[in-house]
N, C-alpha and C positions, 0 to 999 in steps of 0.2 A: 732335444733331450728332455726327457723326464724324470719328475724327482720318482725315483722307484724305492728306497728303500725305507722301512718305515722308520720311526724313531724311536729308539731301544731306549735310551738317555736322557733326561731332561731336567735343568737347573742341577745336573752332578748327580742325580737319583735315577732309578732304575723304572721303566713305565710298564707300568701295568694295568689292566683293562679292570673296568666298572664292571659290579653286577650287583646290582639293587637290592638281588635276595637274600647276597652273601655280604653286601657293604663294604667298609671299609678295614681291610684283613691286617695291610699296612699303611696306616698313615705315614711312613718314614718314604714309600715309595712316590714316583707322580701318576699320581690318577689319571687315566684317560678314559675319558666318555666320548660315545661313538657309535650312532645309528646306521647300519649296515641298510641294503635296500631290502633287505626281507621284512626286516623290524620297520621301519619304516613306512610300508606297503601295508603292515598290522597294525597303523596308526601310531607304534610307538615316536616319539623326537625329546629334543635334548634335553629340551626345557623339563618334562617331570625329570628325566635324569641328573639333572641338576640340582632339580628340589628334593630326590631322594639322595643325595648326598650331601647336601646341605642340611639335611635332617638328622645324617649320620651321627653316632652320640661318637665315634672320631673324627668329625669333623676340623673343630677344633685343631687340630694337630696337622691336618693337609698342606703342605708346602707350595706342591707343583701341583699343575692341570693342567689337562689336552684336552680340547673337541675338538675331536675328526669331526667326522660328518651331522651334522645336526640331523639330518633325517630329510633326503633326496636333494641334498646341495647339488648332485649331477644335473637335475631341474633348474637350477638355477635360483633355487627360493634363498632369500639372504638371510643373514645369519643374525639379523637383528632380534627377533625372540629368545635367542639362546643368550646374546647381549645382556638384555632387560634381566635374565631369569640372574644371570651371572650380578651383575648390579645389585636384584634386591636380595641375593644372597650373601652380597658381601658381609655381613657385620656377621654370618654363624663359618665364617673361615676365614677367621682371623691371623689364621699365621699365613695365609697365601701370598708367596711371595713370587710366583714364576706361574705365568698364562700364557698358554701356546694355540689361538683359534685360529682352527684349520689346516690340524694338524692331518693330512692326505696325502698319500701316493697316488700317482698316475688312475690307478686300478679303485680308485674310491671317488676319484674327481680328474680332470686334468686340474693343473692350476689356473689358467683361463677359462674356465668355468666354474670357479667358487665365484661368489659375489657376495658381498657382505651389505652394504649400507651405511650408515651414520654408525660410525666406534665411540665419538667422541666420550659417551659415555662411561667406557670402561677405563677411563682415567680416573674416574670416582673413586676406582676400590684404593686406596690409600695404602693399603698392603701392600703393593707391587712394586717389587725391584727390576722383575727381568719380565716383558711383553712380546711375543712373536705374534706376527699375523700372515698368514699365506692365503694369497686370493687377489680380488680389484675388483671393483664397483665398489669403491670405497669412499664414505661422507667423512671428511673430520675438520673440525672448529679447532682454532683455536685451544690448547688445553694448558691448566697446569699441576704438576705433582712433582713434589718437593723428595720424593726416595725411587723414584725409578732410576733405575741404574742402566739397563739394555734393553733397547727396543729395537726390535725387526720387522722390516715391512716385506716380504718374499711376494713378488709378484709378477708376470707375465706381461703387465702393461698398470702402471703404477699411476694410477689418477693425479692430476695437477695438486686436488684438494689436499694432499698429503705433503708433500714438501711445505706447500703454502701455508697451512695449518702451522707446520713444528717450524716454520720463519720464525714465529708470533707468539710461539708456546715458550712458557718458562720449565725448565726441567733445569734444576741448576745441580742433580745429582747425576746426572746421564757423563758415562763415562764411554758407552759403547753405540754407537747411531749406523744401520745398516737398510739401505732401501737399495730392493732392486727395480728398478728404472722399466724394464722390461721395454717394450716394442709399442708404438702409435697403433698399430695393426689390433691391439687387445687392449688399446687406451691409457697407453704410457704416452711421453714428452716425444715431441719432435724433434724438438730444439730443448738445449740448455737453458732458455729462460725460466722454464719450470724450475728450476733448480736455485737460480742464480741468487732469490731473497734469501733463502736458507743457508747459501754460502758464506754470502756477505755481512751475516751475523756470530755469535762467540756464542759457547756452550762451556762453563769453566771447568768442569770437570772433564769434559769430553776427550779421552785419549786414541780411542780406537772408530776412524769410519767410514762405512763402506757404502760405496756406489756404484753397485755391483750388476750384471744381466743388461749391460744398457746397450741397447741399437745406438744411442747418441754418444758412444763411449769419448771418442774423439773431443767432441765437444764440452763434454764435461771435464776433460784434461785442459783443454785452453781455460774453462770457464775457474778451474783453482788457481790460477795465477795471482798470485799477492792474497787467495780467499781468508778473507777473517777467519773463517771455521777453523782452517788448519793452527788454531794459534795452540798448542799444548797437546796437538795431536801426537802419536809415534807411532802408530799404526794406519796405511790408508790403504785400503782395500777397492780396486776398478775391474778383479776379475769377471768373468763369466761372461762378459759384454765383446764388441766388435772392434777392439781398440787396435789400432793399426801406428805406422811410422808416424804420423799425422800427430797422431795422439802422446806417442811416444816423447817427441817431441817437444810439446808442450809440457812435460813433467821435466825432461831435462833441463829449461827455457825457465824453470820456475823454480828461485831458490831455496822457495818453503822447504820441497821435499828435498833437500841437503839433511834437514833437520828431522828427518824422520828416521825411525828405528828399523821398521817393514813396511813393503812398499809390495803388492801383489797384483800381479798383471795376469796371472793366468788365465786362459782359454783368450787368448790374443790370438791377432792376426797382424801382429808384426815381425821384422826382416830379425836375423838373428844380429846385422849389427846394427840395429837401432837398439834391439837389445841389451848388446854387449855394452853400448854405449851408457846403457842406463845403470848397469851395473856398476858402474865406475862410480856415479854418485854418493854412494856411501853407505844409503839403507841397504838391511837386507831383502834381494830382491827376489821372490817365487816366478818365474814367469812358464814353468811348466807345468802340466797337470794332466792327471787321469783322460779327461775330456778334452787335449788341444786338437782343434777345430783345421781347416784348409780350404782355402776359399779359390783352388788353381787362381790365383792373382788376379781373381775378375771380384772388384767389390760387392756386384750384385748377389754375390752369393757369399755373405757374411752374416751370420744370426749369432743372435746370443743365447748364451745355453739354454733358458728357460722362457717358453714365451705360450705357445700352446698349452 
């Protein structure tokens, strides 16, 4: 499956495309900047598009931002320039509180073909509450910032670097943590060990979080049993992955999720009564969706929704 539809919406604002000539019409909307392959092909990329909106005299007043495409991400060129430009323009967009890199449909990139590089530094901008990133071939360190609120990792194969990183990161305002896990085939986890530092640790605000797209879904269900993370969760999100009886299992085996509010298994590939079973627990449970999957009972053919 691919993500095909683009994103009308972003941080509750309505998105609207850049144009350099005409600026910034509304600063109440989220900007998105975005090199198509023609412009791109004509030398344009993000980076001046960045600086001419950073120049904007409504800069100031910009909330949200989108980069699509930096200029031939289908190449595989990473998005680290667009990074840097975003960085030294943080202090003339000051109110930016909502960054969405790589922001793409199917028809602008697949998502196993974005590749970004070291982020690390976009933890810099100090203004951010809400962070999304869609792609892999991802570097990140260690970080810390004391007002982000939501970060999203959207990925087809989800680098070690990135759980292992936010183990280690102080965020003590994150109330919403969402990676998808994505497939070893495009450089996601194998195995649950990828994950396991990250679970093992607290997040105090953290209520909502998802681990979501995972070929290892199963195993990251055994791997929350007793997880520190879940401590003040209500929300815990494993759709979109290969989560089977197996999996199912372990969340019922596990009295954390007693205590949870929603509990989202969607695009599963488990029995309706291991299901039903789960139901019983307490939260509320999604386990249907637009996209549920069928794997004729042979494991070997069980994907999760996002990976190419």
């Amino acid at each position: 499956m691919a993500i095909s539809d683009p994103t009308t919406r972003f941080h509750g604002l309505p998105v609207v495309p850049f144009d350099p000539e005409r600026g910034v019409e509304d600063p109440g909307a989220a900007i998105r900047i975005h090199v198509g392959w023609d412009e791109a092909e004509e030398g344009q990329d993000a980076v001046a598009l960045i600086e001419a909106l950073a120049g904007d005299e409504n800069a100031g007043e910009v909330r949200a931002l989108l980069i699509g495409d930096w200029g031939q991400a289908g190449q595989m060129d990473p998005s680290e320039p667009a990074v840097a430009a975003l960085v030294e323009a943080a202090d003339r967009l000051p109110a930016l509180e909502a960054l969405f890199l790589g922001d793409m449909t199917f028809e602008d990139c697949e998502i196993s073909w974005i590749e970004h590089g070291d982020l690390t530094a976009l933890f810099e901008i100090e203004s951010l509450k809400e962070l999304w990133i869609r792609g892999g071939a991802i570097e990140l360190s260690p970080v810390k910032h004391v007002g982000l609120e939501k970060l999203v990792f959207q990925s087809g194969g989800l680098p070690f670097a990135v759980p292992s990183a936010l183990a280690s990161s102080e965020l003590p305002a994150l109330r919403h943590l969402e990676l998808w896990l994505g497939t070893d085939e495009y450089g996601g986890p194998s195995t649950a060990d990828a994950v396991k530092p990250l679970l093992a640790r607290t997040f105090p605000s953290l209520r909502t979080l998802g681990l979501r797209n995972a070929q290892i879904a199963d195993e990251v269900a055994k791997a929350l049993h007793e997880a520190p993370i879940l401590d003040g969760v209500e929300a815990l999100d494993l759709s979109l992955g290969t989560l089977s009886d197996v999996g199912v299992q372990a969340l019922i085996d596990n009295p954390r999720i007693t205590k949870l509010k929603r509990l989202d298994v969607h695009h599963h590939y488990a029995s309706d009564v291991a299901l039903a079973a789960l139901q019983k627990l307490g939260p509320e449970v999604t386990t249907v969706g637009a996209d549920s999957p069928d794997d004729d009972g042979d494991p070997e053919w069980r994907f999760v929704a996002h990976s190419e």
